[in-house]
GUVO-59358 format. One line per field, with one value per atom (N, C-alpha, C): atom name; y, x negated, z. Coordinates in Angstrom, 2 decimals. Atoms other than C-alpha are relative to their C-alpha. Layout:
# residues N
atom = [CA:...]
yy = [Y:...]
xx = [X:...]
zz = [Z:...]
***
This chain:
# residues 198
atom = [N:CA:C:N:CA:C:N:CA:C:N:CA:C:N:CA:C:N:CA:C:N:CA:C:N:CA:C:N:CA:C:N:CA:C:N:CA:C:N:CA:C:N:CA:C:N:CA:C:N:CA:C:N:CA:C:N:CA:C:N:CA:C:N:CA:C:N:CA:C:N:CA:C:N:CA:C:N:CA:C:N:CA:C:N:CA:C:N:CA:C:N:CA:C:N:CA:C:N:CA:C:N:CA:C:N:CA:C:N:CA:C:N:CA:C:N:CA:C:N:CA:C:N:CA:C:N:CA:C:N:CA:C:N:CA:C:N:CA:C:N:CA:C:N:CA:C:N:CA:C:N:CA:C:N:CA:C:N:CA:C:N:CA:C:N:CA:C:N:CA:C:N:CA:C:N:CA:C:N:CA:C:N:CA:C:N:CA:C:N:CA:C:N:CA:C:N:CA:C:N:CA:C:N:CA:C:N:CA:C:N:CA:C:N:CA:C:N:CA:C:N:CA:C:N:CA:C:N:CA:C:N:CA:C:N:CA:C:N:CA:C:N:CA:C:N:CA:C:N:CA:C:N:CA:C:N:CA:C:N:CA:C:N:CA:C:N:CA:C:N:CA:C:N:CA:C:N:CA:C:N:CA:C:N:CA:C:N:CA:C:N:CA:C:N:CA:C:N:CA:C:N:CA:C:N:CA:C:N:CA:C:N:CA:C:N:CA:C:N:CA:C:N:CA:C:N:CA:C:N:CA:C:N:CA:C:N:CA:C:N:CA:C:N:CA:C:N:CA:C:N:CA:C:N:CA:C:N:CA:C:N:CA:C:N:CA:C:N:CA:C:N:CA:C:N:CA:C:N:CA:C:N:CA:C:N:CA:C:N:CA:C:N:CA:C:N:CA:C:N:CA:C:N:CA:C:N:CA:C:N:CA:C:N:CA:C:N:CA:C:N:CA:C:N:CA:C:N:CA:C:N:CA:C:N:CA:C:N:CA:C:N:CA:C:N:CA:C:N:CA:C:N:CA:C:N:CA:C:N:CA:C:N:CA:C:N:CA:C:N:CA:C:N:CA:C:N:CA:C:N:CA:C:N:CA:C:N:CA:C:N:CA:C:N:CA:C:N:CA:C:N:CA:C:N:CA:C:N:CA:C:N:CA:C:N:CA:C:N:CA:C:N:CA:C:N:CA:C:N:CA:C:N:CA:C:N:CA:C:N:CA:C:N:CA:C:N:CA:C:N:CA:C:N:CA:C:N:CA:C:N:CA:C:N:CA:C:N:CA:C:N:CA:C:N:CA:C:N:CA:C:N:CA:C:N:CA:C:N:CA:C:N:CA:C:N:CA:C:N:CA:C:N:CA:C:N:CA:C:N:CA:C:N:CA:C:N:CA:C:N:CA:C:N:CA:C:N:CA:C:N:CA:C:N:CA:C:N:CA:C:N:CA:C:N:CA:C:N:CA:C:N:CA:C:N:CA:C:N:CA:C:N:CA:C:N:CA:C:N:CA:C:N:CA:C:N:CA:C:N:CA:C:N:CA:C:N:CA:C:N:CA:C]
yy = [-1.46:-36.99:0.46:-0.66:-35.19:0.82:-0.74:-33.51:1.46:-0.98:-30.09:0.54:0.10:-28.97:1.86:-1.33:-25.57:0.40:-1.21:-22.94:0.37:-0.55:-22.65:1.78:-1.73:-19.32:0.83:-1.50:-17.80:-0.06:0.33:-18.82:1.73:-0.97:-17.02:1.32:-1.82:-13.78:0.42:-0.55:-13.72:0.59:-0.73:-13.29:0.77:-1.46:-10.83:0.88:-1.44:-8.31:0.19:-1.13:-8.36:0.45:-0.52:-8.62:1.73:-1.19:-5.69:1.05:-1.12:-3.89:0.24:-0.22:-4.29:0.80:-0.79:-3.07:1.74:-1.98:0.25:0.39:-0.05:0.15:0.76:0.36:-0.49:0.26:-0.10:-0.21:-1.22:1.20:-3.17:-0.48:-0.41:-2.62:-0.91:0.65:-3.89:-0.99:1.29:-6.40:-1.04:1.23:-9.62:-1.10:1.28:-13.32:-0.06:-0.15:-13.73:0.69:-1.21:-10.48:-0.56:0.48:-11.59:-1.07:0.80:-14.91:0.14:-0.01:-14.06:0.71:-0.89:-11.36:-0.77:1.27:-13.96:-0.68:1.35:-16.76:-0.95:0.84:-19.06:-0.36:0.45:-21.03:0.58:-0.63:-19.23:-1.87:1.31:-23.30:0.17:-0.11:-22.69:1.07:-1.39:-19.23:-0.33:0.36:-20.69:-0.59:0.75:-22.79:0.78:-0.82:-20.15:0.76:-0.52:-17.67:-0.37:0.25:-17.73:1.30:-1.20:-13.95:0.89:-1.27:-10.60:0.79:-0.47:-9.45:-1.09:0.77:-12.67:0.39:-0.39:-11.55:1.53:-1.51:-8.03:-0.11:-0.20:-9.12:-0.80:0.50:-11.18:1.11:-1.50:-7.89:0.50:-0.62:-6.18:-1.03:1.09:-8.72:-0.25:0.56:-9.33:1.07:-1.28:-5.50:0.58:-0.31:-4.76:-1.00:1.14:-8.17:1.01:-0.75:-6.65:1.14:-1.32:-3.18:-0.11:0.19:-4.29:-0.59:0.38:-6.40:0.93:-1.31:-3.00:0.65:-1.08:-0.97:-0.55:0.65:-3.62:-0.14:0.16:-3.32:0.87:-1.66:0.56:0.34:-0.20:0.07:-0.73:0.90:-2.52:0.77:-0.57:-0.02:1.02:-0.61:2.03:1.23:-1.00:5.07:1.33:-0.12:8.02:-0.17:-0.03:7.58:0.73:-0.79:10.74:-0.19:0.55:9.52:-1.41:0.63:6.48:0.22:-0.67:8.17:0.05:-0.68:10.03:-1.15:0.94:6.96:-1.17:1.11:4.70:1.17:-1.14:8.19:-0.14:0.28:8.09:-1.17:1.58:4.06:0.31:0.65:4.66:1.48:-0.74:7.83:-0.41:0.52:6.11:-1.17:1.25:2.90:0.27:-0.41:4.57:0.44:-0.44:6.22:-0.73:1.15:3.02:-0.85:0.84:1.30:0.88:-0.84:3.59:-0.47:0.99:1.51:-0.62:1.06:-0.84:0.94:-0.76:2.00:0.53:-0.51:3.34:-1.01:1.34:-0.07:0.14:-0.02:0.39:1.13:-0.66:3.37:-0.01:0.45:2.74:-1.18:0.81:-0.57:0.41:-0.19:0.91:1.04:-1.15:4.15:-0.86:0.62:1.15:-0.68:1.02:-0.81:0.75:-0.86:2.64:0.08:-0.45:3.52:-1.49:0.39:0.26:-0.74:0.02:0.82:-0.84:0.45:-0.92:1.02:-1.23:0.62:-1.03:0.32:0.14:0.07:-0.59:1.54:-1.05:1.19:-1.71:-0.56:1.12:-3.22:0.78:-1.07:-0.30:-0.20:0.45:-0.69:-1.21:1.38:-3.91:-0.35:0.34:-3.55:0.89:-1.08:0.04:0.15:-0.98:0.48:-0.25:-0.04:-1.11:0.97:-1.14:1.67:1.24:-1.12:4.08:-0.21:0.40:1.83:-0.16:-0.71:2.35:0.84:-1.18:5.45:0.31:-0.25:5.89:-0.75:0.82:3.26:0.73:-1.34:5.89:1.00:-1.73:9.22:-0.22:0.54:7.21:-0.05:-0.14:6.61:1.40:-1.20:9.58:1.35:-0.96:11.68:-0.88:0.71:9.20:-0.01:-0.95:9.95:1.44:-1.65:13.87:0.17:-0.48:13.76:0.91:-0.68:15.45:0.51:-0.51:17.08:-0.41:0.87:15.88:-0.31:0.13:16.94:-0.51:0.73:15.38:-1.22:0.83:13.01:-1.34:1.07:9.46:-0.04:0.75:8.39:1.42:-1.46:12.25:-0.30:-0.45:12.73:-1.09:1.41:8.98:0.45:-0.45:10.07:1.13:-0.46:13.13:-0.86:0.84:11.16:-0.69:0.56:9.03:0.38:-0.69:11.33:0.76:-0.32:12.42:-0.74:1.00:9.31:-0.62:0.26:9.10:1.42:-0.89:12.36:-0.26:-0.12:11.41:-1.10:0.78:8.34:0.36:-0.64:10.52:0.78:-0.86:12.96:-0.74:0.69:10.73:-0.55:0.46:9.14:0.70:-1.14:12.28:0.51:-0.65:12.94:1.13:-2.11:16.28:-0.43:0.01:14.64:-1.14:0.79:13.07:-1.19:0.88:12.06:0.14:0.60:11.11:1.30:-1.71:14.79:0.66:-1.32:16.65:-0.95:0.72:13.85:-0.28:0.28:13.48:1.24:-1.79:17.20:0.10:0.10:17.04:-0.98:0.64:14.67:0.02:-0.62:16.15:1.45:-1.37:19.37:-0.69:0.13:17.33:-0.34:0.31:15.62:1.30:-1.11:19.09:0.61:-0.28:20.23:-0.24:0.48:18.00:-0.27:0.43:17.60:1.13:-0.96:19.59:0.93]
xx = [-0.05:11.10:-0.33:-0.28:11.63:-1.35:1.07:8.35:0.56:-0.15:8.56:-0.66:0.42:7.94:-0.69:0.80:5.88:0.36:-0.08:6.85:-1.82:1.28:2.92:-0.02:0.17:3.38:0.97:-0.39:5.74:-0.84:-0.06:3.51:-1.67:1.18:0.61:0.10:-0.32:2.47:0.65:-0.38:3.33:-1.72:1.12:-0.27:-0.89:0.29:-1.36:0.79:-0.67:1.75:-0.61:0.39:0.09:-1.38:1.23:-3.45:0.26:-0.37:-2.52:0.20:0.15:-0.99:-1.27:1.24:-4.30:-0.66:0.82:-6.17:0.07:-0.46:-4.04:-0.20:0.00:-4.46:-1.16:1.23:-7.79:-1.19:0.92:-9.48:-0.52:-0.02:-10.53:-1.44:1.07:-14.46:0.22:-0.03:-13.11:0.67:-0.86:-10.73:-0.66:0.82:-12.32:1.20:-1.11:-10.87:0.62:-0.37:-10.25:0.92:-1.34:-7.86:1.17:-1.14:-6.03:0.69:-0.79:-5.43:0.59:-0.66:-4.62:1.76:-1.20:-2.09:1.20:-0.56:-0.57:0.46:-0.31:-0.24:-0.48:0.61:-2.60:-1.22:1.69:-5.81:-0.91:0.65:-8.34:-0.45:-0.18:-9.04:1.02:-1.38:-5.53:-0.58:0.60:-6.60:-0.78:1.10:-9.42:0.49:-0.51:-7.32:0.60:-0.49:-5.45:-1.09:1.24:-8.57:-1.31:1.28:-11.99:-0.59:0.42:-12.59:1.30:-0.88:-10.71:0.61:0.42:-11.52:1.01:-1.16:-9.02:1.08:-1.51:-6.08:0.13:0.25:-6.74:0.28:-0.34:-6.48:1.09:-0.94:-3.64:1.38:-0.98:-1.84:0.61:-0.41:-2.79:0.98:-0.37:-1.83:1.67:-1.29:2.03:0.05:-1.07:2.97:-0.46:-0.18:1.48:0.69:-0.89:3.25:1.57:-1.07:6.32:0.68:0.46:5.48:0.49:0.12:5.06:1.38:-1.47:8.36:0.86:-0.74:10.34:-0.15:-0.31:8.82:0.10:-0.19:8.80:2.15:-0.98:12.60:0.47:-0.14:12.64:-0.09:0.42:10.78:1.09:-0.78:13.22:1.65:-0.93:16.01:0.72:-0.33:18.23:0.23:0.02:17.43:-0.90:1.31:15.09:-1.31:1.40:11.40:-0.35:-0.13:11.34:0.55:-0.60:14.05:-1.21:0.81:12.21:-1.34:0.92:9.02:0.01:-0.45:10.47:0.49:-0.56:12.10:-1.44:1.83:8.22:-0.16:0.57:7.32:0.43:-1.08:10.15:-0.36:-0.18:9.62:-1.23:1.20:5.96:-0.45:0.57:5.86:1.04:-0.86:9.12:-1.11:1.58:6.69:-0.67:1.48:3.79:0.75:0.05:6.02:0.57:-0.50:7.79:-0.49:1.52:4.37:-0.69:1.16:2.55:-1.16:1.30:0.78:-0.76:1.24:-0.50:-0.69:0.34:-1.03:-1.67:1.22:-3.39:-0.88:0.95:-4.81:-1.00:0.83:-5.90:-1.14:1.01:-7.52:-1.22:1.03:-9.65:-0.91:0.52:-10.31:-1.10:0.66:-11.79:-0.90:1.32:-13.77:-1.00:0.76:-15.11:-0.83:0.93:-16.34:-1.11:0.98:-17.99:-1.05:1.34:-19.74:-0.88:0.97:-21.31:-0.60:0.99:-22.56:0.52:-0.54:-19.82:0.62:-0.82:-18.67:1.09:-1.33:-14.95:0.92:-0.64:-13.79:0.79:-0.24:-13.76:1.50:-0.93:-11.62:1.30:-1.29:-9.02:0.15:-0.36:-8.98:0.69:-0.60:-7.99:1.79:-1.45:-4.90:0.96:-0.98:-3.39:-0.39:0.04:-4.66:1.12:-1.28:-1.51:0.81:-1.07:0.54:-0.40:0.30:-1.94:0.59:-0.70:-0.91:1.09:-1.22:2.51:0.22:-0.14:2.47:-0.22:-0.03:1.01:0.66:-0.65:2.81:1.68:-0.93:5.85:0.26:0.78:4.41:0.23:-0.09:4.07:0.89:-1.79:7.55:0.52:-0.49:8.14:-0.07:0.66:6.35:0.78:-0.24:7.71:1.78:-2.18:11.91:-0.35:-0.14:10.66:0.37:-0.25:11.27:-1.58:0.75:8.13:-0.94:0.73:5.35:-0.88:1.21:3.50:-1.44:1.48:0.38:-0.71:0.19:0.34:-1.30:0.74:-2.56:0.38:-0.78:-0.75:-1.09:0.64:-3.83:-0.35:0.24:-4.88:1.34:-1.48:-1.13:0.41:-0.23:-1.14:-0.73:0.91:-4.44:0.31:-0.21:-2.88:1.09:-1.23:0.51:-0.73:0.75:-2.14:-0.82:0.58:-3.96:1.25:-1.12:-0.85:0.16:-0.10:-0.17:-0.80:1.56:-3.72:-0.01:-0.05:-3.38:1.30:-1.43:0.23:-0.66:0.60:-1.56:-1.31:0.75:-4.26:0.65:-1.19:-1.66:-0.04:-0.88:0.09:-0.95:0.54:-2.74:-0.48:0.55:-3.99:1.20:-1.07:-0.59:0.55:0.15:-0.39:1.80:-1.19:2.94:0.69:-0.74:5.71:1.24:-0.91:8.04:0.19:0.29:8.13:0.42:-1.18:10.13:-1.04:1.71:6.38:-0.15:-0.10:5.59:0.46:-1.12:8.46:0.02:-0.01:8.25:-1.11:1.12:4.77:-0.32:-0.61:5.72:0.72:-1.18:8.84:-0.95:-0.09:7.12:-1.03:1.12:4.27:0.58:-1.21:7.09:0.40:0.01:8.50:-0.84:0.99:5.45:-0.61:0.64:5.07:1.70:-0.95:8.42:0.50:-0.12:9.97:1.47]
zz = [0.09:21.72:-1.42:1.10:18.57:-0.13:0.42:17.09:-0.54:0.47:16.50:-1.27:1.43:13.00:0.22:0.03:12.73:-1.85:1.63:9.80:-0.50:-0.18:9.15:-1.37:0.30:6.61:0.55:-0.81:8.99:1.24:-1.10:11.49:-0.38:0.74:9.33:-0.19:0.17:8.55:0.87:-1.40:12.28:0.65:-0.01:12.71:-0.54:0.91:9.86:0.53:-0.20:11.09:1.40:-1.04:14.70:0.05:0.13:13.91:-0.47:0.50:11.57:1.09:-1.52:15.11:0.54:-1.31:16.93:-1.02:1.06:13.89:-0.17:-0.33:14.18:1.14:-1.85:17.97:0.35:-0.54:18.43:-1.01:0.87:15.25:-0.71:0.62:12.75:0.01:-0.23:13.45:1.99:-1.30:17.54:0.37:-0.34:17.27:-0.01:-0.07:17.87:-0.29:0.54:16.59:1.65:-1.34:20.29:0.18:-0.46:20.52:-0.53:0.89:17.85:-0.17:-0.88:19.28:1.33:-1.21:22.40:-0.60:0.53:20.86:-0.69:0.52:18.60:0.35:-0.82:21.05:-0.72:1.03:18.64:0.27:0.03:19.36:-0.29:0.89:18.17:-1.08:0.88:16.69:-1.35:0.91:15.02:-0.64:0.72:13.82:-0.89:1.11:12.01:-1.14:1.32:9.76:-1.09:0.65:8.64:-0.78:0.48:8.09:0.43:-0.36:8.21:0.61:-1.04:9.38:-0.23:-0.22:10.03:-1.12:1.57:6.31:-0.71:0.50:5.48:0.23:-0.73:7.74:-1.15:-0.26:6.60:-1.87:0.80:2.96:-0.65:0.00:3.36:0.29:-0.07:4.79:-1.36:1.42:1.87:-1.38:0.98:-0.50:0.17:-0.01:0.99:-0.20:0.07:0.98:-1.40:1.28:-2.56:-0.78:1.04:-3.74:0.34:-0.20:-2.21:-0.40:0.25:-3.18:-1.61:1.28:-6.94:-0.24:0.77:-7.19:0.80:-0.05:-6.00:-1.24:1.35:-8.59:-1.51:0.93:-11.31:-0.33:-0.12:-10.43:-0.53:0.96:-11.04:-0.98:1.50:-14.00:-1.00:0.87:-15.56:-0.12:-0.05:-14.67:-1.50:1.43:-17.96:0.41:-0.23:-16.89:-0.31:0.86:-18.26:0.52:-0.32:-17.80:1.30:-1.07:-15.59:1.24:-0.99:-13.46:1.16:-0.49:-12.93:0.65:-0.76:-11.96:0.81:-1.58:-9.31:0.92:-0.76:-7.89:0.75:-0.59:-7.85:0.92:-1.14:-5.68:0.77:-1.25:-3.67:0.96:-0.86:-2.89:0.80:-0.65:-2.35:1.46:-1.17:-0.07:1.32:-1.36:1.96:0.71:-0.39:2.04:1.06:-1.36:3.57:1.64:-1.34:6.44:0.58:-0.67:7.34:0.68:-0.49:7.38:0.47:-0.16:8.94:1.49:-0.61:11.46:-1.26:0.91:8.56:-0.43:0.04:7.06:0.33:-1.08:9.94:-0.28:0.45:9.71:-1.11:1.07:6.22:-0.06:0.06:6.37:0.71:-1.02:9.73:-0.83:1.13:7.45:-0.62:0.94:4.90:0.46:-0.78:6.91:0.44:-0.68:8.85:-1.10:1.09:6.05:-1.00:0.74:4.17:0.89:-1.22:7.67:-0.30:-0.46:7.56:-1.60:1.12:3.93:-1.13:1.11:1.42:-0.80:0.67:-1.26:-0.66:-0.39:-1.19:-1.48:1.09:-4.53:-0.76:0.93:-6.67:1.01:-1.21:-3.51:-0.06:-0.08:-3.56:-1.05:1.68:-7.23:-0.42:0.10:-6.96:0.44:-0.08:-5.07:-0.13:0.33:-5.92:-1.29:0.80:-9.32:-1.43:0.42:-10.66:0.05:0.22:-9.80:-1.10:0.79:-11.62:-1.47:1.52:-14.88:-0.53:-0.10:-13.74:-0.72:0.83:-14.18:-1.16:1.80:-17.23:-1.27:0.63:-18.66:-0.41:0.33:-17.88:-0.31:0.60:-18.55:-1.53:1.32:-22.15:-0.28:0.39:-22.36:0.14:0.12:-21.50:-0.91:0.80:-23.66:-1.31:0.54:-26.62:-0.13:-0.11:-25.32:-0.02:-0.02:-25.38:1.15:-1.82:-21.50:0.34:-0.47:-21.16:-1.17:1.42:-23.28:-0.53:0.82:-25.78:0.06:0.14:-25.25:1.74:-1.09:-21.95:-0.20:-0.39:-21.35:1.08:-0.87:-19.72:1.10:-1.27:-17.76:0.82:-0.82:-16.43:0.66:-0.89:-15.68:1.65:-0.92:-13.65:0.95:-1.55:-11.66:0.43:-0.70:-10.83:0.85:-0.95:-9.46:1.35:-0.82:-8.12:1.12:-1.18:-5.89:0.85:-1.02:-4.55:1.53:-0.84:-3.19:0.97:-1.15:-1.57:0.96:-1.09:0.02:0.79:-1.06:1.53:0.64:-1.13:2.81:1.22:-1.07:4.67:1.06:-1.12:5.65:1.19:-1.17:7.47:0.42:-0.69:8.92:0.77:-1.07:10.29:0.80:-1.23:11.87:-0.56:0.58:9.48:-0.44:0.46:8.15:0.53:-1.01:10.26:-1.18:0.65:7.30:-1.47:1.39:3.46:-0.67:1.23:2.50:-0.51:0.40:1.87:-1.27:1.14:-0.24:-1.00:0.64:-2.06:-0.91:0.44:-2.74:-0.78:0.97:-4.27:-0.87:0.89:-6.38:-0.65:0.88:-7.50:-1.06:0.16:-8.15:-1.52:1.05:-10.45:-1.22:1.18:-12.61:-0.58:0.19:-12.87:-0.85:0.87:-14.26:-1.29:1.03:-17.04:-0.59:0.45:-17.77:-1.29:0.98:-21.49:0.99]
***
């Protein structure tokens, strides 16, 4: 009889996308290794090889959809188009993003509420895996200001952390339910380009 061969990282990022579900479900604070094997169909034994806790799965999530995330807009960015343009297009990817994902999404934020309530401070950790886009941006704002697409006296990294809080309030939005689909987003983002643009 023929041995069956196991995919072990599709077997792995079959169990980060459902852990991830239960996490939105249920909350990431209640899921137990247990849930998440059963859910899976995986030993919890097997489970262990893969990670060692929940906080592994959870930053294995993160870790495939900002790798993913990053070679999109590294794509945008490499594009011959103006600065501005490009802007608007990283906005576009990242407020479609969030409403496509919006379980993981949910996930993340519960994540991270859960981990302040029980007295971490989270900042450095968020910093870690969005604050590429902030250097994005300013990396374009710069160009931009530099082609005369926008105005001089612009400030790159101000202009980025505004872009950047955008993108943190469309991810609350939508976690609170306040916004069903990426067009609000898209819109307050258009309107900020707009604003800085000559």
């Amino acid at each position: 009889m023929a041995k069956t061969t196991i995919d072990h990282s599709e077997r792995k990022r079959m169990v980060v996308m459902k852990a991830m579900r239960l996490f939105a479900q249920i909350g990431f604070s209640k899921v137990s290794f247990r849930e998440i094997a059963e859910a899976t169909g995986v030993a919890r034994t097997v489970l262990y090889r893969y990670f060692t806790t929940k906080r592994d799965i959870f930053d294995a999530a993160i870790s495939e959809l900002t790798q993913g995330l990053g070679d999109n807009i590294r794509v945008i960015c490499e594009q011959r188009i103006p600065a501005t343009e490009r802007i608007d297009k990283v906005c576009t990817l990242v407020a479609e993003t969030f409403h496509e994902r919006k379980e993981f999404f949910a996930a993340v934020c519960d994540y991270v509420f859960s981990m302040v309530n029980a007295g971490h401070d989270m900042s450095e950790r968020i910093e870690l895996f969005t604050g590429k886009l902030r250097v994005v941006f300013a990396e374009l704002i710069r160009e931009a200001i530099e082609n005369k697409e926008c105005k001089s006296s612009l400030d790159p990294e101000n202009t980025a952390d505004v872009l950047y809080s955008i993108m943190e309030s469309a991810a609350f939005r939508m976690r609170l339910g306040v916004e069903k689909d990426p067009e609000a987003a898209k819109i307050r983002f258009r309107r900020a380009i707009a604003a800085v643009r000559i």
